[in-house]
N, C-alpha and C positions, 0 to 999 in steps of 0.2 A: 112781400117776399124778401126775405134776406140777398144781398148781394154774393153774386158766385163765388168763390171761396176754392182755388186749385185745393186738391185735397193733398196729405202728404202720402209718399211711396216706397215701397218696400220690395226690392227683387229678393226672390226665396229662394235657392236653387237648390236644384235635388238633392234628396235627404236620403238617409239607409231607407227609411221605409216609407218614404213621399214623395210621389214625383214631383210634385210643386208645378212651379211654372215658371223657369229661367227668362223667356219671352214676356212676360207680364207684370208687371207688379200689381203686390197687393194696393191697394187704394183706401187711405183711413182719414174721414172728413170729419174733425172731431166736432162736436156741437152743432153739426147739419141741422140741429132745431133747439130753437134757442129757449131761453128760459121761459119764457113767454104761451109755449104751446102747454094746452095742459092736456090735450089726449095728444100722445106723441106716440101710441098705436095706429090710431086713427090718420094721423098727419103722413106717418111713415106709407100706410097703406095707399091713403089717398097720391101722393107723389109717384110709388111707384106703379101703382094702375094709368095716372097721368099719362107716364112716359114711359109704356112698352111692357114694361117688367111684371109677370102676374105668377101663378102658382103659390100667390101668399097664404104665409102661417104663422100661430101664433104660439110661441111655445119659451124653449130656451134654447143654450146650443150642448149637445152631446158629452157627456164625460168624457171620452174617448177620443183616439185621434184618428181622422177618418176625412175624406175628400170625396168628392162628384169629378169624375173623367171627364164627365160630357155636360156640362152646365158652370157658367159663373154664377154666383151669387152673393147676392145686395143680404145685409143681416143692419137691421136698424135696432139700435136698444134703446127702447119707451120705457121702461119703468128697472132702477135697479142697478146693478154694476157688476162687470162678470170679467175674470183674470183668465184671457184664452194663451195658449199657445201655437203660434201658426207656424207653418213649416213642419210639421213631425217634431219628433224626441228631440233634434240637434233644432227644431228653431226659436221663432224667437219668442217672448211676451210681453201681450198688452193687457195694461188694464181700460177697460172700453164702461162707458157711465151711459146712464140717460140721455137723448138727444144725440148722441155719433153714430156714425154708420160708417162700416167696411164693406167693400165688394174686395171678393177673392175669385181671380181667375182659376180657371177652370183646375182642376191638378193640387189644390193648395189645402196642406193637412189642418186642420180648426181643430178644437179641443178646450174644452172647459177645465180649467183647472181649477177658480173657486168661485162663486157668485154671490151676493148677496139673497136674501131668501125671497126676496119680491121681482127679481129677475123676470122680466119679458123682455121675449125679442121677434122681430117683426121680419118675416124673409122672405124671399123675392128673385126670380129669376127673369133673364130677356126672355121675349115671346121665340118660342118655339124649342124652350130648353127647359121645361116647366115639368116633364118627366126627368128627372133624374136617377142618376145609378150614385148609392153609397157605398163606397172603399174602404176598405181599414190595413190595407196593406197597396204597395206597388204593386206587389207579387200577382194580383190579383187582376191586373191587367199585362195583355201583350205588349199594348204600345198606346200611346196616349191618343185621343183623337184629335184631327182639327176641328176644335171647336169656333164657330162663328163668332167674330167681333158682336156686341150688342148695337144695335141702330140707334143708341139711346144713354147718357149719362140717367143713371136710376133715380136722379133726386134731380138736378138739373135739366133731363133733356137732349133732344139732339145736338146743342152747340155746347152744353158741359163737358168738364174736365176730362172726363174720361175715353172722351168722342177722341178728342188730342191726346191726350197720354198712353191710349192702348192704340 
């Protein structure tokens, strides 16, 4: 297993049309699997079953820009390369490759702006947040909920980065 790795972070804070998450930063561990893994579907999944995170799927991420009120969520990219925009209209972009993984606190606008055509990405939520509600506007909520801390860094574990940084 690779040695733990703080991951780098991003505070978003509310946009015209995303609540984001001013309390949270986004979380971006770039090469959480290293060149070495050659199913990094499988490595993704298996990690985040590992430690807590379930309701995985395997798909891409959304054209559009759009958040979960009530759920954080882990997005691992196994095969491909995809250019998101997080935070709404006003935030910011990453371009995110094979092997990295972001978790986005609960409130935080994602969006696909361009991908490669091989694009997979592997998602995952903490246990008990695995139903989620998707947004495409603030407007569309009263008021954001408190969403539970996770018991769990999604790739590390209970004593990962995330345990300490959220």
């Amino acid at each position: 297993m690779k040695a733990v790795v703080d991951p780098q972070s991003f505070l978003l804070e509310e946009g015209p049309d995303m609540p984001n998450n001013p309390g949270l930063p986004v979380l971006l561990y770039p090469q959480a699997l290293g060149d070495e893994v050659t199913d990094k579907a499988g490595a993704f999944e298996q990690r985040f079953r590992e430690n807590g995170w379930g309701g995985t799927w395997r798909n891409g991420i959304m054209g559009h820009h759009h958040f979960h009120p009530d759920a954080h969520e882990a997005l691992g990219i196994a095969r491909g390369f995809v250019e998101v925009q997080l935070g709404g209209e006003a935030g910011k972009r990453f371009r995110l490759q094979a092997g990295d993984l972001v978790v986005l606190p609960a409130g935080i606008g994602h969006k696909n702006l361009s991908a490669s055509d091989d694009l997979l990405v592997v998602g995952a939520y903490p246990r008990g947040q695995e139903d989620y509600t998707i947004c495409r506007s603030k407007a569309e909520v009263t008021s954001m909920p408190d969403v539970p801390l996770p018991e769990s860094d999604p790739f590390y574990g209970k004593e990962g980065p995330l345990t300490r940084i959220w």
